[in-house]
N, C-alpha and C positions, 0 to 999 in steps of 0.2 A: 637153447637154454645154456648159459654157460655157468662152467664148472667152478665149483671152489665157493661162490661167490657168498651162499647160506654158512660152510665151517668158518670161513676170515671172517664175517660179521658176529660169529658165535666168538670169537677172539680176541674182543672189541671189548676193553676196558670197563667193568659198571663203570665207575667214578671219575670217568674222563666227559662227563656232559657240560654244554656249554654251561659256565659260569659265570660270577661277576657279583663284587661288591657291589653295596648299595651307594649311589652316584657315580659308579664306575663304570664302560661300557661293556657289556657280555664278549666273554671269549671262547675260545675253542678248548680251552685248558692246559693250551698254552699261552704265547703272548699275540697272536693272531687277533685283534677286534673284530666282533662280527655284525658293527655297526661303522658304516664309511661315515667319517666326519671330514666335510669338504672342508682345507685351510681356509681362515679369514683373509678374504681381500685385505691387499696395504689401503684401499680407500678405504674400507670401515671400519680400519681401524685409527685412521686421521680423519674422520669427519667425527665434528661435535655432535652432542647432545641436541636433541631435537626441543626448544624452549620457543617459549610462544615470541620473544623478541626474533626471533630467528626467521619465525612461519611471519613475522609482520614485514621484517627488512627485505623478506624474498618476495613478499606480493609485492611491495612498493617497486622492485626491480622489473618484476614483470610488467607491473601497468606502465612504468616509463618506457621500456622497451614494445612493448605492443599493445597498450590503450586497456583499460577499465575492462572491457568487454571479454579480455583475453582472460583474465584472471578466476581460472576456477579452481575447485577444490583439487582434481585430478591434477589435473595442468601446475601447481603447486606443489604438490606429493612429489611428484615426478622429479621435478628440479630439486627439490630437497633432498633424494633418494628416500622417500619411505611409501610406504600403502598409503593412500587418502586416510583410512580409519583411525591413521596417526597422528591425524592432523585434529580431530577431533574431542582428543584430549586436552587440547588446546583454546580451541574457536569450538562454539555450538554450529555451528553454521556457516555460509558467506555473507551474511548479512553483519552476522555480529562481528567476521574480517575486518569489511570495511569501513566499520565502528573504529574499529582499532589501528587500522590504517591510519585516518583521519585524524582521529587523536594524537595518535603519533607523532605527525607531521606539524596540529596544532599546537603540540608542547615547546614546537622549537621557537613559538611565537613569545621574544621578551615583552612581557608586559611592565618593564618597569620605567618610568616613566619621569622626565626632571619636572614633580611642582610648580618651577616657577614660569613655564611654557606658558600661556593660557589655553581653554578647553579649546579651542581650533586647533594651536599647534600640536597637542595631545593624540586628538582622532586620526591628524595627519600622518602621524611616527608610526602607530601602530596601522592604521589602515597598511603603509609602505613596507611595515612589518610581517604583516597575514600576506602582502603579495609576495615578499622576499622565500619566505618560507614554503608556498604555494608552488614557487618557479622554482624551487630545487628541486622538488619530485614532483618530474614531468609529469602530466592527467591525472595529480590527485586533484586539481581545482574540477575538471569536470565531475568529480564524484562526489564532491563537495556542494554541487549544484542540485544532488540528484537525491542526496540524504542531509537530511537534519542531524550533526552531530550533536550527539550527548553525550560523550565522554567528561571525565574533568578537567580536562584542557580545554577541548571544547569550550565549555562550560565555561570557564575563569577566559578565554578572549571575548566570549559576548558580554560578560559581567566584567571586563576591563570598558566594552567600548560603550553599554549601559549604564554606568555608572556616573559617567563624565558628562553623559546628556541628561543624564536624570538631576545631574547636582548644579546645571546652572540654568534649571526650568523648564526645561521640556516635560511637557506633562505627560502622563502613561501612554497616551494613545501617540501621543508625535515620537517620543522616543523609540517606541516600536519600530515606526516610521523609519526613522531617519538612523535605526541601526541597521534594516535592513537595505536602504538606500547605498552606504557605505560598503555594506558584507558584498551587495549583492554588486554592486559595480566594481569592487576588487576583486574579488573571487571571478567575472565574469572575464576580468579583463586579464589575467591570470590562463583562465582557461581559452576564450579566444583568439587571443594575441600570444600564444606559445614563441619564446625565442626561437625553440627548434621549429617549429610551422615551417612550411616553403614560400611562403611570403614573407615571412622575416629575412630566413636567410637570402631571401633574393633580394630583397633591397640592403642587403648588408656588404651584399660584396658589391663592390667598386664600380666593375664592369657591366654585370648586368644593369645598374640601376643605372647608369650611362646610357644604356643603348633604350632601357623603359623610357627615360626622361626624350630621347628622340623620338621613340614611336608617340610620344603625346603631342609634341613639338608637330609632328606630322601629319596629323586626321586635319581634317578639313575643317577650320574655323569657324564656315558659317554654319556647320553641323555641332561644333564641340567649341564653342569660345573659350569657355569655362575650363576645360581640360587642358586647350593650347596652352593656355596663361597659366595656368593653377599647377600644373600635373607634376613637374618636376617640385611643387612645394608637398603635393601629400605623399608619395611613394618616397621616404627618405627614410633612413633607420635613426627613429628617434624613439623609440619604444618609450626610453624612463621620461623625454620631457611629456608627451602624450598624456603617460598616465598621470604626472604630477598636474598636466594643467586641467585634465577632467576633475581630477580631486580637488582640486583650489574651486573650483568652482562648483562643485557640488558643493561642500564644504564653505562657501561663502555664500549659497543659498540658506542655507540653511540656519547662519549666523545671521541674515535678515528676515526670516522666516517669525512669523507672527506667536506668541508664545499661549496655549493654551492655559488656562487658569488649572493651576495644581489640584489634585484631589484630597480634602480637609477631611479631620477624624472628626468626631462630634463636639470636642473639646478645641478647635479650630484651629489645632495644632496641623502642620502640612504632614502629610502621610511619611510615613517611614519607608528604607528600600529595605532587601531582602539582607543588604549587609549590618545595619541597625537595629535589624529585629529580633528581639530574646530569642536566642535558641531553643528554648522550653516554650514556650506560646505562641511565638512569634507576634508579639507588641513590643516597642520599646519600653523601656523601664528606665524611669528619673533616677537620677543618681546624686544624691546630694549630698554626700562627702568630697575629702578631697580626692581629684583626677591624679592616677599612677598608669605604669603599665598594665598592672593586672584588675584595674577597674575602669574602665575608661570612660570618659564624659560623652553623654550623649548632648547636643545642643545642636540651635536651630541657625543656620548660619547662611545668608541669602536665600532664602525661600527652602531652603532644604536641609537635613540631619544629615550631620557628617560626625564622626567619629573618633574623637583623639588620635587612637592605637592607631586608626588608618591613615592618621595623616602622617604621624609619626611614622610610620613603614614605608610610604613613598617613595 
């Protein structure tokens, strides 16, 4: 038992017990904290604010560096430096991510468009537009494949490429048609024919696609006529004429394509689109004063309702 050690605790200040203002950390009663406060890293205190533009720019870097499939909520946090649960004040989910991903990517798409094109050369600008934007951020086209966006981007490219088939006679059911025809052969050709792919880049360099063009030269003709002759014409890097003459040609089907009789109101007016229609009812409503900006003329003009303001905004 050692000595002393009850009278030196009996000589122990009342009024020296640990203390501490309120927001201040407890002390000894002197200046001793008796709370360890680890210094802030220099990285948290130079990294930003965690905002949802931030949780979108970092998935899109992910899915380009390691494909769709990589991208989850953890795997996200992580690269961001925060807990997943942070992430979530943000996105409800992965699903409604890659909502926003998509949108994202869709907003870069200009829809604005010169008038005096006619409706071919129109669908063709943007079509090369949705792929332009598509091949900036590597495997958003395959995810694009895999969900329906509805964003408002989204939204405003298929009501750019709806609008221009609905207004020079495609009736409901073909313009369906023939927007998904275009979506889905851009988008596809986007996604399957990536520049970065290894069949791009291997007919892109010089050398390899020299010694491919031999090995086709070399199989045995009366096995491969068709390859000896042909081979060094299909393995070439022509990526942008490919897809321009698949689109010419999709796109000139389509301009001989048989036109469905438009769908009539009972008053035998041809049906209104969704950009003509009252905002309160949704029917067009006559207007028979004079046409301004802020009242715009509705009127029927080659089988279809087009709209002052809209033409004026073009």
């Amino acid at each position: 038992m050692r000595t002393g050690s009850v009278p030196e605790r009996a000589k122990a200040p009342p009024n020296k017990r640990a203390t501490a203002t309120p927001g201040e950390p407890a002390t000894d009663g002197g200046s001793r904290s008796l709370w360890f406060n680890a210094p802030m890293a220099d990285e948290d205190r130079r990294r930003p604010p965690l905002t949802r533009q931030r949780v979108i720019t970092e998935a899109l870097t992910v899915i380009a560096e390691q494909g769709v499939g990589a991208l989850t909520m953890r795997t996200l946090a992580a690269r961001l430096g925060v807990v997943p649960g942070a992430l979530y004040r943000h996105v409800r989910n992965k699903e409604q991510l890659h909502d926003l991903v998509l949108d994202s990517v869709l907003a870069e798409v200009d829809r604005n468009l010169d008038p005096s094109l006619p409706w071919t050369g129109q669908l063709k600008v943007l079509a090369h537009r949705l792929r332009e934007a598509l091949e900036r951020h590597p495997g958003v086209a395959g995810l694009l494949q895999l969900r329906d966006p509805l964003g408002p981007h989204s939204l405003a490219v298929a009501e750019a490429f709806l609008v221009r088939l609905h207004a020079v006679g495609f009736g409901d059911r073909q313009a369906g048609l023939a927007f998904f025809l275009i979506v889905d052969y851009t988008t596809g050709f986007a996604a399957g024919s990536s520049p970065i792919s290894v069949n791009e880049q291997r007919v892109r360099d010089a050398a390899t696609r020299t010694r491919l063009h031999d090995f086709f030269r070399s199989l045995p003709a009366e096995r491969f006529p068709a390859l000896v002759a042909l081979g060094e014409h299909v393995w070439v890097d022509n990526r942008d004429e490919r897809f321009t003459a698949g689109l010419d040609m999709l796109i000139g089907g389509l301009q001989q394509a048989p036109r469905e009789p438009r769908r009539r109101t009972p008053d035998r007016q041809p049906a209104t689109t969704t950009r003509t229609a009252s905002r309160t009812t949704g029917h067009a409503k006559p207007h028979s004063g004079p046409c301004d900006a802020k009242t715009p003329c509705t009127r029927v003009i080659d089988h279809t309702v087009m709209d002052d303001r809209e033409e004026t905004t073009r």
